[in-house]
C-alpha positions in Angstrom: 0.0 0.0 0.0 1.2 3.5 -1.0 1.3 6.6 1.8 -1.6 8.0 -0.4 -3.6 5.0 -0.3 -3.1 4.9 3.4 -3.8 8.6 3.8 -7.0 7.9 1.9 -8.5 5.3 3.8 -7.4 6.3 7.2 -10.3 6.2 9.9 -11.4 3.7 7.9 -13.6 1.2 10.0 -12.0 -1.6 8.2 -8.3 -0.8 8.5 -5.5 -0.7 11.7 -2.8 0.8 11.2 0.2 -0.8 13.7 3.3 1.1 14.3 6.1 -1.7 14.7 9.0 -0.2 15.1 11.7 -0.5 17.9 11.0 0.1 21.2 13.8 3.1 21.4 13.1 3.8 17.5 9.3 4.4 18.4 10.4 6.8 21.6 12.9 8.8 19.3 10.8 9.5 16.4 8.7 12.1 15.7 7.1 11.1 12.9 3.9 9.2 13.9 0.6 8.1 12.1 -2.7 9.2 14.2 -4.4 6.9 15.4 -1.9 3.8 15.2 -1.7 1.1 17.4 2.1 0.8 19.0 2.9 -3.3 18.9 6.1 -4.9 19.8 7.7 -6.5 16.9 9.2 -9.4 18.8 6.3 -10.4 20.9 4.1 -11.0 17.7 2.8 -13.7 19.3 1.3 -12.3 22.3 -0.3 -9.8 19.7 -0.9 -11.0 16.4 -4.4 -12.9 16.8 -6.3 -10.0 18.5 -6.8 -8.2 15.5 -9.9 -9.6 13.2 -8.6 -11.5 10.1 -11.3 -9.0 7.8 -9.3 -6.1 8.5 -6.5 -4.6 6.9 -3.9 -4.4 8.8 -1.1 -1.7 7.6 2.7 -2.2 9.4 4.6 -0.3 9.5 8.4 0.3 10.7 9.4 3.6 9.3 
């Protein structure tokens, strides 16, 4: 998915958008997308089935 796809379906009741990034990367950065869920990369596990399978989940590490 392209950053203007994403922009254009943000809020969208379908799609959850999961920032993924290190724990100290995620506390450094400034750049952040509203209304994203912060998720552990390495405890995908503990995470990964709580979201429903007919939403889009967006990743992102950036």
């Amino acid at each position: 998915m392209t950053k203007e796809e994403l922009k254009a379906r943000l809020g969208a009741p379908d799609v959850i958008v999961l920032d993924v990034r290190a724990a100290q990367d995620w506390k450094a950065g400034e750049g952040r997308i509203a209304g994203a869920v912060r998720e552990d990369p390495k405890a995908f596990d503990r995470w990964g089935a709580k979201y429903p399978k007919e939403k889009t989940l967006v990743l992102y590490c950036a």
